[in-house]
Structures are given as C-alpha cells and as structure tokens.
VOFI-94319 format. One record per atom (N, C-alpha, C): x, y, z; residue number from 1; atom name. Coordinates in pm, 1 decimal. Layout:
BEGIN
R        c1        c2        c3    n  atom
R         X         Y         Z  NUM    CA
...
END
This chain:
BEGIN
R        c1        c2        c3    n  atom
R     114.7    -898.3     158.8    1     N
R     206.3    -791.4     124.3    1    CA
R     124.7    -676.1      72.1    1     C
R     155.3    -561.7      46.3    2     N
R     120.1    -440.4      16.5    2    CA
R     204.6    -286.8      16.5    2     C
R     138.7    -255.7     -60.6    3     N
R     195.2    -125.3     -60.1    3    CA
R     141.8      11.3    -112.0    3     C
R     142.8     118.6     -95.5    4     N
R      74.6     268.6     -89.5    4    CA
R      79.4     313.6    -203.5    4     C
R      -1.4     343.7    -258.9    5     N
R       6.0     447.5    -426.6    5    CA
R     -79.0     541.1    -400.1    5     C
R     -89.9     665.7    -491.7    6     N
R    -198.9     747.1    -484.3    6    CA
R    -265.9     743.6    -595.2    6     C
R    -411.6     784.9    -564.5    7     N
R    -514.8     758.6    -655.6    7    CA
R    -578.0     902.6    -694.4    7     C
R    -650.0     958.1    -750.2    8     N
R    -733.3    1062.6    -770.5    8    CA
R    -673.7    1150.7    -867.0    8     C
R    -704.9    1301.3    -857.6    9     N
R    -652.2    1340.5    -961.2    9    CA
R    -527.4    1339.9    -938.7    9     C
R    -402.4    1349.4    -871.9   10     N
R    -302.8    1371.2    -825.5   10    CA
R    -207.3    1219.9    -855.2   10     C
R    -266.0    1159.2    -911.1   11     N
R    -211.4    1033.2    -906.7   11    CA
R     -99.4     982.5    -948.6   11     C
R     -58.9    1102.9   -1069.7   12     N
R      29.9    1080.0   -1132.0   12    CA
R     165.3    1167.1   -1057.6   12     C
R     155.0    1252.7    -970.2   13     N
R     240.0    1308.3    -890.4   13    CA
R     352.3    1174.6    -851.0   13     C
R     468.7    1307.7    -801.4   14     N
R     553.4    1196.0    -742.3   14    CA
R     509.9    1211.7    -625.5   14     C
R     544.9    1047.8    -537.7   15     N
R     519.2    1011.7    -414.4   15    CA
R     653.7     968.8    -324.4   15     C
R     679.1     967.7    -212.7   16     N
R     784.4     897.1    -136.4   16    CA
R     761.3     820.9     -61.4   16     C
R     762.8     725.2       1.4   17     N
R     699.7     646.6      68.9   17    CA
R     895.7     542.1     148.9   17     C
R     872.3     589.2     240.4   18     N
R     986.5     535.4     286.7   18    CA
R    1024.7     351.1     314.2   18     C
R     909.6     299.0     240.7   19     N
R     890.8     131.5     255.1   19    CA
R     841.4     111.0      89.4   19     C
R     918.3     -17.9      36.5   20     N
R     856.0     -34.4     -97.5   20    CA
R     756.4    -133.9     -39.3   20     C
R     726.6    -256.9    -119.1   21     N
R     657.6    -368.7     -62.1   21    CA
R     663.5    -392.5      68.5   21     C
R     581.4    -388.8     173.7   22     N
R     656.0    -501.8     324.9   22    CA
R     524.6    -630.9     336.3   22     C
R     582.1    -677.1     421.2   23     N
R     506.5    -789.4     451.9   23    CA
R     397.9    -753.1     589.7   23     C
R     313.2    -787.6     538.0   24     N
R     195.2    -771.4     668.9   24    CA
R     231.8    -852.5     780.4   24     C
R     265.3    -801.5     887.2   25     N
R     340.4    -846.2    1017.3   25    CA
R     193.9    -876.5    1123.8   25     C
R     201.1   -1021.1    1156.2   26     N
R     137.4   -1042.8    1261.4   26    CA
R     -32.7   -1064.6    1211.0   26     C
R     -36.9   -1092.6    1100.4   27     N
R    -139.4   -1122.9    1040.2   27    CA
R    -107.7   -1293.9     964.3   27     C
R    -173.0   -1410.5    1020.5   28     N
R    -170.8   -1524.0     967.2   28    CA
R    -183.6   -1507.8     811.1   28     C
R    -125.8   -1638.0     725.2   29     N
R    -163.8   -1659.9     623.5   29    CA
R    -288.9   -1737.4     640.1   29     C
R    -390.0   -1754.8     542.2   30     N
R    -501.0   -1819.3     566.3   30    CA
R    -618.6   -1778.0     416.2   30     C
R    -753.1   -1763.0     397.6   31     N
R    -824.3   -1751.8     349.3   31    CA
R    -895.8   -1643.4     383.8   31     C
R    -965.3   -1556.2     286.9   32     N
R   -1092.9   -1486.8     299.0   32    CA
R   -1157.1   -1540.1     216.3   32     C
R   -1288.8   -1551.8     306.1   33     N
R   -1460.3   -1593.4     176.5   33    CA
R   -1486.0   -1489.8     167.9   33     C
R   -1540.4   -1511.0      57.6   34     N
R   -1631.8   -1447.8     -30.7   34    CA
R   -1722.7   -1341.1     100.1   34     C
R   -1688.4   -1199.5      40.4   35     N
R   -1796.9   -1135.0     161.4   35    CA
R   -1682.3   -1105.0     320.5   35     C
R   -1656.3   -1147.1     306.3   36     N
R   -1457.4   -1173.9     427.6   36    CA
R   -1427.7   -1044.7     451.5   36     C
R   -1389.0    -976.0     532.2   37     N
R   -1266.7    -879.8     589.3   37    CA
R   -1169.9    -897.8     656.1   37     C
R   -1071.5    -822.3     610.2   38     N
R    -972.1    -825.7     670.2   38    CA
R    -902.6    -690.6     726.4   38     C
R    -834.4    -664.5     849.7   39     N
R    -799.4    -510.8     892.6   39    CA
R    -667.7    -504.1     859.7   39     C
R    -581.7    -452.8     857.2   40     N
R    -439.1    -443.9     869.1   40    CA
R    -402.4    -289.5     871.7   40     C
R    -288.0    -243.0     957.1   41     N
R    -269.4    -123.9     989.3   41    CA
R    -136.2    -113.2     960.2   41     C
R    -135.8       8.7     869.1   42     N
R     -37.1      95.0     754.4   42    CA
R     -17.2     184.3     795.0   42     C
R     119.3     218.9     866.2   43     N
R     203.2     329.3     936.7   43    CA
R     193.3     434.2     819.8   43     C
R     144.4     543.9     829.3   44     N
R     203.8     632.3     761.7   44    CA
R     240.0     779.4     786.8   44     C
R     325.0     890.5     743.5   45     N
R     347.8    1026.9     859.3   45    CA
R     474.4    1048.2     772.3   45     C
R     495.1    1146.9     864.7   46     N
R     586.8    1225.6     790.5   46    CA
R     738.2    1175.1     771.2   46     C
R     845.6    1240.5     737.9   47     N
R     987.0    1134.4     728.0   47    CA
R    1069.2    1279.9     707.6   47     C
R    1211.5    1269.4     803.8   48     N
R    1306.9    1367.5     805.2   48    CA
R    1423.1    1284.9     689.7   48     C
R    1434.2    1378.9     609.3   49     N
R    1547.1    1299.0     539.2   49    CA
R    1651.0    1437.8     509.1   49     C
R    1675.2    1512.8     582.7   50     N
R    1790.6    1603.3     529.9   50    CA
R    1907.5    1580.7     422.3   50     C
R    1924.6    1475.7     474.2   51     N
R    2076.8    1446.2     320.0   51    CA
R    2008.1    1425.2     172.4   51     C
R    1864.9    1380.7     236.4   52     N
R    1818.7    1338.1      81.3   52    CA
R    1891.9    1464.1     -63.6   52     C
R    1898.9    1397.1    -175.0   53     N
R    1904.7    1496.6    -305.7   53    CA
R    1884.0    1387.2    -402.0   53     C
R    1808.5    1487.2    -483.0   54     N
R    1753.2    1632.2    -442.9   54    CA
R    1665.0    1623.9    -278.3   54     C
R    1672.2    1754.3    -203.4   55     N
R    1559.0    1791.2    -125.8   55    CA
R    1397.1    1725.4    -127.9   55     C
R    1353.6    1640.8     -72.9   56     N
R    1216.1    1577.6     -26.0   56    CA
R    1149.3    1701.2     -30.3   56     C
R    1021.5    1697.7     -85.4   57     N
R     941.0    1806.6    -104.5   57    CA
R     842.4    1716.3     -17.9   57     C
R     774.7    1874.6      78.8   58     N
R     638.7    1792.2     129.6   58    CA
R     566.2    1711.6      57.8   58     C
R     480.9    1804.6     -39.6   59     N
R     404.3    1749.6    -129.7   59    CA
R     416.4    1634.6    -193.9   59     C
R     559.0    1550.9    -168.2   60     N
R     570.9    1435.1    -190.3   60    CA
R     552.6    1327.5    -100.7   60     C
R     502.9    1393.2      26.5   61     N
R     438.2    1306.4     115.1   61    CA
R     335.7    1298.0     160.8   61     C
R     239.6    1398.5      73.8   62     N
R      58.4    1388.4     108.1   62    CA
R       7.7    1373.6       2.0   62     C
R    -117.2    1379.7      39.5   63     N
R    -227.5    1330.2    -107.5   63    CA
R    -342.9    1223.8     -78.7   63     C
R    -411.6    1209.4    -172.5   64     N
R    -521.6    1067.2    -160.1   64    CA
R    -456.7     975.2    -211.7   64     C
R    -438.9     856.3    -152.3   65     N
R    -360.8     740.5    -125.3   65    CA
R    -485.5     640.8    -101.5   65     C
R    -435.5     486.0    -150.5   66     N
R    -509.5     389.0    -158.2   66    CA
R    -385.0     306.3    -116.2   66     C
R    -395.9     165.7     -21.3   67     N
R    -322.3      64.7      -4.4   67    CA
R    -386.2     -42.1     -81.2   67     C
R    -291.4     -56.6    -174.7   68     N
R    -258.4    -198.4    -297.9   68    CA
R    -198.0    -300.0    -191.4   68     C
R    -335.7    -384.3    -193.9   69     N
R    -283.7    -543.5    -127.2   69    CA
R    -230.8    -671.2    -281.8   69     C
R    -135.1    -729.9    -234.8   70     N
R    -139.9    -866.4    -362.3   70    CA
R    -165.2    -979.2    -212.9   70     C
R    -357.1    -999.8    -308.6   71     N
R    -377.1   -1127.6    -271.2   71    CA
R    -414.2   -1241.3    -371.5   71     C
R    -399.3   -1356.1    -364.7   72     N
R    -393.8   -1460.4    -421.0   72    CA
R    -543.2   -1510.1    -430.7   72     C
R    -560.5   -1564.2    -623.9   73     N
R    -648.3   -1659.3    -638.7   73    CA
R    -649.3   -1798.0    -498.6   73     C
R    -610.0   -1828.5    -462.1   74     N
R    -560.0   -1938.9    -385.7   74    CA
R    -508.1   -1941.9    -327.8   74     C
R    -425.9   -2004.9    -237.8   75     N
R    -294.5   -2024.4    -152.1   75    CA
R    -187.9   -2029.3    -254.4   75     C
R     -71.7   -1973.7    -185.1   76     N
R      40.3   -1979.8    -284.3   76    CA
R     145.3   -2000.5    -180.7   76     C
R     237.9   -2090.6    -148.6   77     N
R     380.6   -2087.1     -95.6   77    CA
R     506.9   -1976.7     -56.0   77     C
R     468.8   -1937.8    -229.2   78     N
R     552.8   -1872.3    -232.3   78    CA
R     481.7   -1734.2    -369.8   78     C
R     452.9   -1617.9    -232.1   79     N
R     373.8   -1505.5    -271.6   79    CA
R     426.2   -1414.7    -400.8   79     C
R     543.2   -1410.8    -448.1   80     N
R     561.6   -1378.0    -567.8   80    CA
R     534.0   -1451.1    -666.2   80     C
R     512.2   -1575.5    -708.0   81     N
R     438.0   -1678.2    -779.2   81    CA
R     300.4   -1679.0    -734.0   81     C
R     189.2   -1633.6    -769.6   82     N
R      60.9   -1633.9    -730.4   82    CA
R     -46.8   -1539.9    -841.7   82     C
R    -156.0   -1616.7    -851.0   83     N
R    -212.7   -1590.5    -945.6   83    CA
R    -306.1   -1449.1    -854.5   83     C
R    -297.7   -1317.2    -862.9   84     N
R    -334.4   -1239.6    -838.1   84    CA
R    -475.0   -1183.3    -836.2   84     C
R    -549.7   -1161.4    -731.8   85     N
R    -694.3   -1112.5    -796.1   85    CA
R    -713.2   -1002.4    -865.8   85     C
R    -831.4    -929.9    -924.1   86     N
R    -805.4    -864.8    -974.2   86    CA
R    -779.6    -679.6    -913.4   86     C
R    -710.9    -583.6    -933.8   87     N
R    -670.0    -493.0    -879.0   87    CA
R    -803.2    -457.3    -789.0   87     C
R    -908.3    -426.3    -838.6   88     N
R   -1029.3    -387.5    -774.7   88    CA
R   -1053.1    -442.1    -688.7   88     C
R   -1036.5    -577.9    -653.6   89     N
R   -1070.9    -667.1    -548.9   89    CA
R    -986.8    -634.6    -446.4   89     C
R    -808.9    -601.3    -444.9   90     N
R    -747.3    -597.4    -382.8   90    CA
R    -667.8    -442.3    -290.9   90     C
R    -754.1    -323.6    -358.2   91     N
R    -709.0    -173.1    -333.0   91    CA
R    -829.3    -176.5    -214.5   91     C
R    -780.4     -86.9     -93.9   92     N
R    -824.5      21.0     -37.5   92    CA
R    -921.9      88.3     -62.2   92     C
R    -977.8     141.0      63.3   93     N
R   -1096.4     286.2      -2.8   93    CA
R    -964.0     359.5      27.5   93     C
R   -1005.0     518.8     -65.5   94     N
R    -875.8     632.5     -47.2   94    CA
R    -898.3     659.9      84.1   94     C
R    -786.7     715.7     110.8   95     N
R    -797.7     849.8     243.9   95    CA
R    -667.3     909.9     189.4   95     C
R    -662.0    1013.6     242.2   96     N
R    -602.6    1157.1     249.1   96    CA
R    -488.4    1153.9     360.6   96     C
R    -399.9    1168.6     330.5   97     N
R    -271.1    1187.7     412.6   97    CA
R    -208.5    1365.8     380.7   97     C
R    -258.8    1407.4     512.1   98     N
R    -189.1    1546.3     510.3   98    CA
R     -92.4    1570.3     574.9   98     C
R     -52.6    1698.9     683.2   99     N
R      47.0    1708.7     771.0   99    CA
R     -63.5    1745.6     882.2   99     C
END
C-alpha cells in the first residue's frame, strides 16, 4: 500500500490527491532482502473537479512529492496490523509534479 505526500520546503502546503491509501495492484506479496528493489508505478496528473468547493487550486496539485510505502518488519496477513519499518526505509526519492 502507499500513498503521496509532499516533502521539501512546501511540505506543509495543502495537497489533493484524488486516491487516499490504494493497494499496489499487480505486484505479489512476498519479501525484499536486504539491498532488494522494488518498482511500482504511481499514476499521477492533473484532475477536473468543477463542482468541487471550495474551487481546487492548481497549486494544490504540484510540488515535490515523495511516495510513502507501509512495508512490514515481516509478513503480516493482515497489512493494517504490521509492525512498520522505519519511515526512511520506506519513502521515495522526491520528484516534482508540475503541469
């Protein structure tokens, strides 16, 4: 599972992100060792929301952004019960989402 925050100076800005948590689709459960990668690909772009209110401000949809993975000390069953690594282990390098 995972999900998008922004990092840098801007961090504390508001963000919109049209997905809270999702589940990584089409990626087995399984293990990484030590030294391990893993790829996974995070839709992200722009979003029409006219009815929204208040009004969606661009700027609430760009910025330097990091994807927050929750992965597990271990195997866990059931991924909301799981002893978490630590944040550093589990963030993204940034990139930049503009228009």
């Amino acid at each position: 599972m995972f999900g998008i925050r922004r990092t840098g100076p801007d961090s504390t800005k508001a963000l919109f992100s049209d997905f809270a948590w999702a589940c990584v689709g089409g990626v087995p459960t399984g293990q990484i060792p030590p030294g391990g990668k893993t790829t996974v690909r995070v839709p992200v772009g722009s979003v029409d929301q006219p009815a929204m209110q208040p009004p969606l401000k661009p700027e609430d949809l760009v910025g330097l952004m990091r994807v927050n993975f929750l992965l597990c000390r271990s195997y866990s069953a059931d991924s909301d019960d799981c002893d978490a690594m630590p944040e550093t282990e589990r963030i993204s390098n940034a990139f930049l989402v503009t228009y």
